[in-house]
N, C-alpha and C positions, 0 to 999 in steps of 0.2 A: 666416301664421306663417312667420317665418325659417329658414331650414334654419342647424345650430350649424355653425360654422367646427372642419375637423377640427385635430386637436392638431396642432405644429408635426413632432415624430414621426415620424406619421403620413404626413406630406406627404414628407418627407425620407424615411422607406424606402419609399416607393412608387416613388419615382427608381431605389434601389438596383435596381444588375444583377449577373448572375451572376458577372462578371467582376469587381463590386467584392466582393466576398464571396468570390469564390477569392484573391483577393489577399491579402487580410484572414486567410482561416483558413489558410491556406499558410503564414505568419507565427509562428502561432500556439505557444506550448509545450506546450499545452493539445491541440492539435492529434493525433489518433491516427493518421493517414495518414504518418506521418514516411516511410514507405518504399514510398508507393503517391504517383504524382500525381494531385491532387484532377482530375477532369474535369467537375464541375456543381456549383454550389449555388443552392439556392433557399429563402426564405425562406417558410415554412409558415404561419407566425402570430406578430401581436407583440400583448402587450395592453400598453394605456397605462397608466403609475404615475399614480398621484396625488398627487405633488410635483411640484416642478421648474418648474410652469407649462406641462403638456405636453409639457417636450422630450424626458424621460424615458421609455422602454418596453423591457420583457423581450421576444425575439425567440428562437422558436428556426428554425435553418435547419439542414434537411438538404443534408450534401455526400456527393456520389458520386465513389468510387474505383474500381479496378478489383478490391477486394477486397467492395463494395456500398456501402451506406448507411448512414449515419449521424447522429443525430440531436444539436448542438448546441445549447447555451443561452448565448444573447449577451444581456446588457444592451447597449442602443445608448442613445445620446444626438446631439441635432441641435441645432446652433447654426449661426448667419451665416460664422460661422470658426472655425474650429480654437481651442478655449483654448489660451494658450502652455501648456508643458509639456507637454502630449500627444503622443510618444514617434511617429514615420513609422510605426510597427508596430502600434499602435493605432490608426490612421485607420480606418476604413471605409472613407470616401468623401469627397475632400475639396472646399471648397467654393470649386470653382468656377464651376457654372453651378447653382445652389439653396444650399440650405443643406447643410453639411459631417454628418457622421454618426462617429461614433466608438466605440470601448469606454465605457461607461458607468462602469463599475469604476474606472477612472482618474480618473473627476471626483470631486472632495470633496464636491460638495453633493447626487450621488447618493448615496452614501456616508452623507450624515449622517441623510437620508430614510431609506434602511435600516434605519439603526439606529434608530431612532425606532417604523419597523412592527414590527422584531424582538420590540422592547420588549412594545406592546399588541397586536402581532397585524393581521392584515390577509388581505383578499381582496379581487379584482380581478378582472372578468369581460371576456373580450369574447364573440364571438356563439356559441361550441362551447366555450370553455375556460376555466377559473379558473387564478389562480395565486393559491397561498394560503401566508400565513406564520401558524403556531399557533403559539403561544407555551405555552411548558412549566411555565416558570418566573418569578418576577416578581422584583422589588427587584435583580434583580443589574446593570441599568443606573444609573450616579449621576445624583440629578438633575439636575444640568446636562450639557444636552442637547450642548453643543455640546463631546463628548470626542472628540476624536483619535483618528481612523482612519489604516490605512495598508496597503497591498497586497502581501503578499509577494510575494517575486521568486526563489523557490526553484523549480529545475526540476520541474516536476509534469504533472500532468493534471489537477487542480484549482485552483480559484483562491480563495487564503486573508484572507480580510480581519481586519486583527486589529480590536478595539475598545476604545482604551486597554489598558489593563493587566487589565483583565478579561474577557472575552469572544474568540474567535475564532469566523470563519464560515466556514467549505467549500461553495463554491458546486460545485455539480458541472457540469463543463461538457458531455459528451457523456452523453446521456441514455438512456436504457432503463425502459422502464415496467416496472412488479413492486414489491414488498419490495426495500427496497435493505437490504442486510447491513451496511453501517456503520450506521444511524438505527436498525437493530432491534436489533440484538445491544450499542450502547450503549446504549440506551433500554433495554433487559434488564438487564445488567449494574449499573448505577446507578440504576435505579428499583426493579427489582425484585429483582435479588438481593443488592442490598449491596454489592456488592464496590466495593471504596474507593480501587480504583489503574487507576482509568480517569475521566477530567472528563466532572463532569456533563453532560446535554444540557441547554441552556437552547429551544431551538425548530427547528422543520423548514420548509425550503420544499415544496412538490409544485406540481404541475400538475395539473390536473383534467382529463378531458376527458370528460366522460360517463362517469363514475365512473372512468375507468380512470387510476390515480391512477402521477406520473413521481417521482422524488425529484429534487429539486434544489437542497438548500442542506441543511445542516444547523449550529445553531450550542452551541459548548459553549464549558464553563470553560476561560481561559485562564489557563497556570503562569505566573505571569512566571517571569524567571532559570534558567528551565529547558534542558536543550539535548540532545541527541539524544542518545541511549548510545551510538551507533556515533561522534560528534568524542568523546564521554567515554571512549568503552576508548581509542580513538588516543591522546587525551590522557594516560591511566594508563600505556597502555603505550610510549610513548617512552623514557620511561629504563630499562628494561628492554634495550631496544635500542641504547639510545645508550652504552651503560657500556661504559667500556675495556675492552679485549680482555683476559680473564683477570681480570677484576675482575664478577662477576656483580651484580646488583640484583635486588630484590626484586619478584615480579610483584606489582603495585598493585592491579591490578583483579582478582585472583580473589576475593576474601572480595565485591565486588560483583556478582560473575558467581554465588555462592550465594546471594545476596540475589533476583538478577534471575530465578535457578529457583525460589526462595519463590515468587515474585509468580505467575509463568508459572504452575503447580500451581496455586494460590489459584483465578485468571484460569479454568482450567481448571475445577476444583470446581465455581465459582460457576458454570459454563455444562452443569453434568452435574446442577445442585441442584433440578429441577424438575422435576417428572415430569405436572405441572395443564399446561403449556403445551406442546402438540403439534410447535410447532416448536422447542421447546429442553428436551423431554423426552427423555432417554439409552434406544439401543436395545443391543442384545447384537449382536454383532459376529457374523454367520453366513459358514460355509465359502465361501457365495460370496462376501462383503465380502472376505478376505483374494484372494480367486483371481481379483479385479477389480483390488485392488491390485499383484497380484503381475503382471499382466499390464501394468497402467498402466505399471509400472518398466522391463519386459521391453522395451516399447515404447519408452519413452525410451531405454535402452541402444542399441537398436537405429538411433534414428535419432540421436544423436549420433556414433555412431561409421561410420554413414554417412557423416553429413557430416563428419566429421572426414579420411575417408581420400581423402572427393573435394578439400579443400583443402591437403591435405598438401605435395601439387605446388605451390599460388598464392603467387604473391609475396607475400604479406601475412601467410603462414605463418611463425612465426621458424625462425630455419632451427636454432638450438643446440636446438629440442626437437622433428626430426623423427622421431630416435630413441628416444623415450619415447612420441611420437603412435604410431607404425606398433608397438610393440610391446602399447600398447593396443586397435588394431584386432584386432591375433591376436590374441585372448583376448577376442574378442565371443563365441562362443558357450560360453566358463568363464562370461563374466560374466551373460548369460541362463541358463546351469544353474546358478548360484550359486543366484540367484532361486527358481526349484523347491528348493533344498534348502532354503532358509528357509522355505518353506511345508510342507515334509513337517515340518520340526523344529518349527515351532510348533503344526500341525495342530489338533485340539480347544481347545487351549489358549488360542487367539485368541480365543473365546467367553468366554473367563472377562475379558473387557476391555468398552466402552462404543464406540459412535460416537456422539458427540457433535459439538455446534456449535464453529468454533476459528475464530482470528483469520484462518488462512489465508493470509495472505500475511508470517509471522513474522519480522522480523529484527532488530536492533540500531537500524536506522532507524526501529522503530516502535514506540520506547520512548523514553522523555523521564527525565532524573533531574531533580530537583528540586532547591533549596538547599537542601533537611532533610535532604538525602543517599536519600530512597525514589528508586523507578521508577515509571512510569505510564504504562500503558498505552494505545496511540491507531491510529487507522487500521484499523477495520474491514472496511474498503472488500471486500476479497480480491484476485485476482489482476484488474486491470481485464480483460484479454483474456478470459474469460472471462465466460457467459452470469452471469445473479442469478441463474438454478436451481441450475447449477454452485455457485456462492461460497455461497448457502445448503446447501449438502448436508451430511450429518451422517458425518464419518469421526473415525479414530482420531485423539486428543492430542498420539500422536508426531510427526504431520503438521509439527505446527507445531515442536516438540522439535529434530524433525531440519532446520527452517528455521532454526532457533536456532543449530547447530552450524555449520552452514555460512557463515553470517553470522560466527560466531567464527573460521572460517578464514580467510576472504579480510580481517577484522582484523587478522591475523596475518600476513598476505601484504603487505598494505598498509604495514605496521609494515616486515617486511622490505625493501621494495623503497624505502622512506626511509632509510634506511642505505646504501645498495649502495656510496655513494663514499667511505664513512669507515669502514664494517667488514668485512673478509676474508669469503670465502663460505662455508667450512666453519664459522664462528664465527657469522653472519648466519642459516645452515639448520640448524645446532641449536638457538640461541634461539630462532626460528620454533617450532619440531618442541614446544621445552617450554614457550612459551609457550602454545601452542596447547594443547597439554596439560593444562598447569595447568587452566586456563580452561574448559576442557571438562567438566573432573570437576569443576572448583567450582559449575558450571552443574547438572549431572544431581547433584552430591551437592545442593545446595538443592532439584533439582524432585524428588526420587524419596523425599527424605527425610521420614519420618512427623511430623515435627517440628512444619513448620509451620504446617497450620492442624487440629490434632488432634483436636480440642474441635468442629470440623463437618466433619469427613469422613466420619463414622459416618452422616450425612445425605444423602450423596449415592453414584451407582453409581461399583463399581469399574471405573477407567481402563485398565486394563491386566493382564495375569496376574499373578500371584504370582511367579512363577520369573522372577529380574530376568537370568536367561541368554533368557530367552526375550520378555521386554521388551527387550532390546539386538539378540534378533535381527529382532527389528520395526521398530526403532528402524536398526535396517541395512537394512531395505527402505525406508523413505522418503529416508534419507541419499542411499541410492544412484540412486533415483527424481533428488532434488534434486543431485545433482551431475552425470547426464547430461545435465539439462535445463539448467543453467550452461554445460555443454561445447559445447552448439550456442547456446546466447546469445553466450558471448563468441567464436564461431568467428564468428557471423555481425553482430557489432558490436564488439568488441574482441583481436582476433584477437592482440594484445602478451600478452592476461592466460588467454591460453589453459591456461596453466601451472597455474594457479591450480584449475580442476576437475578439470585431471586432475591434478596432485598429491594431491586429495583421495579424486579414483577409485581412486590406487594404494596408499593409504592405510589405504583401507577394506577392500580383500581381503587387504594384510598382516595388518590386525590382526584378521580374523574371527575 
């Protein structure tokens, strides 16, 4: 009996070394180390596809940082040479003593194999692991096979394949076993509660490894002509800004920003409407839920404003706002006592709300409008930096609410600092102040309002108190939460747009 000749693959990443793998994921945008240098990779296991004629295989390889480990999902591909087109950044390994190794994603004819397994489904073993594509849903691929794919090139941490006009795929590239909260909470949403402003899931990839199951792909309905709500508000709000000095315009996008609180509340509902499924059944929000919250803020306060007062001196500090920075550090401990007095004022009353399941990581970028003029909802994922226990856990609606407002500020900020050479500044910081405005209250008047989905509310638990003084002072602890945590993001990557959280920090205790 012949012993089979291994797959072509196979041969080509058994060459790869550490050093072609750190080069490779160093490169990467997908890459989560961006601020640690990688010091090892190793590749743990690939199993072979069954297209391609063998050259095809899923690989995942762990790299080590000086932050730990991390576990990666590379499709690789091996060929005699490099296809033209294949991008120096996509190499693996290039061929010149065996066979060359690459990104897989980038070839068309892995690509078309994909789509093909998506379609009917697929499993693939090697000696410890499966990788398996289940398929959800059927008829949504056209019969002919051979439609047009193509790779996004937006900065991410995942890598999106569309498929023609119908279909997209999120492969998830850094992996963690568990429940991944984007495949549950869509798969929830659209299978089982209805809710109609989020695309369907058509199929899941995972890993197996002796039961202990990884996610990594998920694929659903693709909008065509659809585009992100945050280029849509820039878009509405342009002329608002751009209009002569002393000639005002009409803000465009508030009557969309009531629309986008309908949906948000809906979105919500639908995730408070179940009380049969344990992990998307609404609990009652108890004394210590607020006194964990109120502590999670206190925390943030405190280390942003740490870091703040350590960078005040660095050159990369602007120097026109050290005087608004250092009068923000005096008033670190107002803005920790503030904290305490929103939990004495809402006290008992935090019970009369839900902790529920939320999108978690909420903003303008992770909303789509459509040509029919709706919103749709997408990106379950939550915070990547965070564990899947974490992003699964059940807190209050405003979580997300107050990721919404914040999101509408630096819309607002961004709008601003596009004018800076053609409109006056005291003219530029008031259109900001009432754009934002606007916008805000068109936002909380659509979510807070009985209006829209009235006919099933009566079905699901109540979200929040009755007393909207005491919803607003909830709604100011997670604000406040999410704007220190801004203050040391862009202190420690965008140190120009500093401006931007603490304007909203100082914003927030004017208008308590």
């Amino acid at each position: 009996m012949t012993t089979p000749h291994p797959a072509p693959i196979a041969t080509a990443l058994a060459a790869l070394t550490a050093d072609d793998l750190l080069r490779f994921v160093a490169k990467q945008r997908w890459f989560a180390g961006k601020g640690a240098t990688p010091t090892d990779a190793r590749l743990v296991n690939s199993i072979v596809l069954p297209w391609g004629d063998g050259r095809f295989a899923v690989a995942r390889v762990i790299v080590t940082t000086g932050s730990g480990d991390a576990t990666y999902q590379i499709p690789m591909a091996s060929s005699e040479s490099i296809p033209p087109g294949i991008e120096d950044r996509f190499v693996i390994r290039n061929a010149t003593d065996g066979a060359g190794v690459y990104d897989a994603i980038q070839d068309p004819a892995f690509r078309a194999g994909l789509v093909s397994a998506l379609a009917g489904g697929l499993v693939v073993r090697d000696h410890h692991s499966a990788w398996i594509i289940e398929s959800l849903a059927s008829g949504w691929l056209p019969a002919a096979h051979d439609i047009e794919t193509s790779v996004g090139s937006a900065e991410q941490s995942n890598t999106s394949i569309g498929i023609g006009n119908v279909a997209i795929l999120k492969l998830f590239r850094m992996l963690k076993p568990g429940i991944h909260p984007e495949v549950e909470v869509t798969q929830f949403l659209t299978a089982r509660a209805g809710f109609e402003n989020t695309p369907r899931l058509l199929a899941t990839i995972v890993f197996d490894d002796n039961g202990e199951r990884t996610t990594a792909g998920m694929l659903q309905v693709l909008l065509p002509g659809s585009t992100d709500a945050w280029s849509y508000a820039l878009e509405r709000g342009r002329p608002y800004f751009d209009a002569p000095i002393g000639r005002d315009a009409p803000n465009a996008f508030a009557n969309d920003a009531t629309r986008l609180g309908v949906v948000t509340r809906a979105m919500h509902d639908a995730l408070a409407g179940d009380d049969d499924d344990a992990a998307f059944a609404p609990e009652v929000i108890a004394p210590e839920d607020l006194e964990r919250w109120a502590q999670r803020t206190q925390q943030s306060i405190r280390e942003g404003l740490t870091l703040l007062e350590r960078q005040i001196p660095s050159r990369a500090f602007p120097r026109d706002r050290i005087a608004e920075a250092e009068a923000l550090v005096r008033r670190r401990d107002h803005y920790v006592g503030w904290i305490d007095e929103i939990v004495d004022s809402v006290g008992d009353a935090a019970s009369e709300g839900a902790r529920i399941r939320i999108h978690g990581d909420y903003h303008l970028g992770q909303v789509l409008r459509t040509p029919s003029g709706d919103f749709m909802i997408i990106d379950f994922e939550g915070e990547p930096s965070k564990s899947l226990e974490e992003r699964r856990e059940k807190t209050s609606p405003l979580r997300d609410v107050a990721g919404m407002l914040r999101s509408i500020a630096y819309a607002a900020a961004t709008l601003v600092m596009s004018v800076e050479k053609t409109i006056d500044l005291p003219t530029r910081e008031l259109r900001a102040a009432r754009w934002e405005r606007d916008v805000r209250d068109a936002f909380l008047r659509g979510y807070l309002s009985d209006a829209g989905d009235a006919d099933t509310r009566d079905d699901v638990a109540e979200l929040f108190p009755d007393d909207e003084k005491q919803v607003r002072q909830l709604l100011s602890l997670f604000e406040t939460e999410k704007a220190f945590y801004e203050l040391a993001y862009e202190l420690n990557n965008r140190p120009s747009w500093v401006w931007i959280p603490m304007r909203g920090i100082a914003k927030l205790f004017v208008t308590r």
